[in-house]
Structure formats: structure tokens, C-alpha cells
C-alpha positions as CSV (number, residue, x, y, z in Angstrom):
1,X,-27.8,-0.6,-21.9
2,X,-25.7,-2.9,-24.4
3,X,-28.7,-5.5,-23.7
4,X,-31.2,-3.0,-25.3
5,X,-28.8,-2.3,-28.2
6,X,-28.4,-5.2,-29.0
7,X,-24.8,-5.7,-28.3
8,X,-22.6,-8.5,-27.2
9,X,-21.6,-8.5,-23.8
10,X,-18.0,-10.1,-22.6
11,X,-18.1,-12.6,-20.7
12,X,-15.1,-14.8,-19.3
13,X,-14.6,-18.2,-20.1
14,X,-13.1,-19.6,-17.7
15,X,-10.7,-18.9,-14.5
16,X,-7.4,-20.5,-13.6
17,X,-5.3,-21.2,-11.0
18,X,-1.4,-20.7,-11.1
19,X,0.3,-23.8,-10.8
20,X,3.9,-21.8,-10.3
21,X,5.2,-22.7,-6.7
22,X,6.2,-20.5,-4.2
23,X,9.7,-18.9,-4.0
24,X,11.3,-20.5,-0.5
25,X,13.5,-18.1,1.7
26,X,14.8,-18.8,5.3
27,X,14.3,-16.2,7.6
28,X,13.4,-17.2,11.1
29,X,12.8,-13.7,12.4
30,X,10.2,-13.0,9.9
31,X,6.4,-13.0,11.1
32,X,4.8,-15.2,8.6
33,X,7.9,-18.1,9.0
34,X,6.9,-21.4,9.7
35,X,8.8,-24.0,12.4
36,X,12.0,-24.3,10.3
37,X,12.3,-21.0,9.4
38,X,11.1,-20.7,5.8
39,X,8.9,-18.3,4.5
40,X,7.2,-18.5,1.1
41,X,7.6,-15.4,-0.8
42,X,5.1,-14.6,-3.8
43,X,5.3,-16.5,-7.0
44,X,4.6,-13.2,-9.0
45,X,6.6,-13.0,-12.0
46,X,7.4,-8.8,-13.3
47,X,8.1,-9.8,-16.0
48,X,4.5,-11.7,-16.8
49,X,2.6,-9.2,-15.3
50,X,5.0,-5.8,-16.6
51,X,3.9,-7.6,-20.3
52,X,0.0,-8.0,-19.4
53,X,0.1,-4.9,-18.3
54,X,0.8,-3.5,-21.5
55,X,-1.0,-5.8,-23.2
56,X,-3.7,-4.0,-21.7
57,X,-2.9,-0.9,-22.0
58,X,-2.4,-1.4,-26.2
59,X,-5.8,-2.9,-26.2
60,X,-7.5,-0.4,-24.5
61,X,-5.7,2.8,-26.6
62,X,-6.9,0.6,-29.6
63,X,-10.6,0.4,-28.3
64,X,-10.2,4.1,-27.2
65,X,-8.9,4.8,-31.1
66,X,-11.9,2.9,-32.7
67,X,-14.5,4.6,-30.5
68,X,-12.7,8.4,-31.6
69,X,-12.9,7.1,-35.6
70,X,-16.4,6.1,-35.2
71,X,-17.1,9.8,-33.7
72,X,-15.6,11.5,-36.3
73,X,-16.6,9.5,-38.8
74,X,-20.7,9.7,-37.6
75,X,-19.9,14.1,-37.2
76,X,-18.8,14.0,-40.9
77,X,-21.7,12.3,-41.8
78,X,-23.8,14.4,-40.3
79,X,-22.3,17.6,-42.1
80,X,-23.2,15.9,-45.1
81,X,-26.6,15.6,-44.6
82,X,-26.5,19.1,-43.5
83,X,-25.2,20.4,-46.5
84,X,-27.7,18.2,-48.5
């Protein structure tokens, strides 16, 4: 549908790979620990990802905003056509 209107489509650029290395933590009785007894935790960082997150979300209410002007704006225009 955005082909046949003629509108640009998003497309990513590129992908990437984090680089951050794994937090180590020793605990032999843990399923997933290797011979000495360390297991490698995940390198997510909250904080990162709790400020993508509402990156995200701002972008989006943004979008959402422009789309509700455009509606309005495209109803009053039609009421003054109407009245014309």
C-alpha cells in the first residue's frame, strides 16, 4: 500500500553487534557454569535500554500526534468545502 502511494518505505541501514563483554559471576551450582565455575551473566545495560525505550515511545506519540493533526486538519477542510 505505501508502494502505490507513492511513499517512502523505512528501511534499516545496517545491524550491529554489541561489543560489551559479558558480566563474569562464580557460581558452580548453577546449570549453565562452565568447568571453573563461572557463569556469564547478560551484558544488558537498564539503563540503555529503560532510555531506548522511551525514546521509542516519544517517537511514536509524536507520529501518533502528526497523524491526529493531519485528520483534523483534512475534516476541517472538508467543512469548508461544504459550506462553499
Amino acid at each position: 500500500m505505501n508502494r502505490a502511494a507513492g511513499l517512502a518505505l523505512t528501511k534499516v541501514k545496517s545491524v550491529g553487534i554489541d561489543e560489551a563483554p559479558f558480566p563474569v559471576e562464580h557460581s558452580p551450582g548453577h546449570p549453565a557454569a562452565d568447568a571453573n565455575g563461572n557463569v556469564k551473566m547478560p551484558n544488558v545495560d537498564i539503563l540503555v535500554e529503560t532510555a531506548d525505550m522511551r525514546d521509542a515511545t516519544r517517537a511514536y506519540e509524536a507520529n501518533l500526534q502528526v497523524v491526529k493533526q493531519s485528520r483534523d486538519l483534512l475534516a476541517m477542510t472538508l467543512d469548508l468545502l461544504k459550506g462553499a
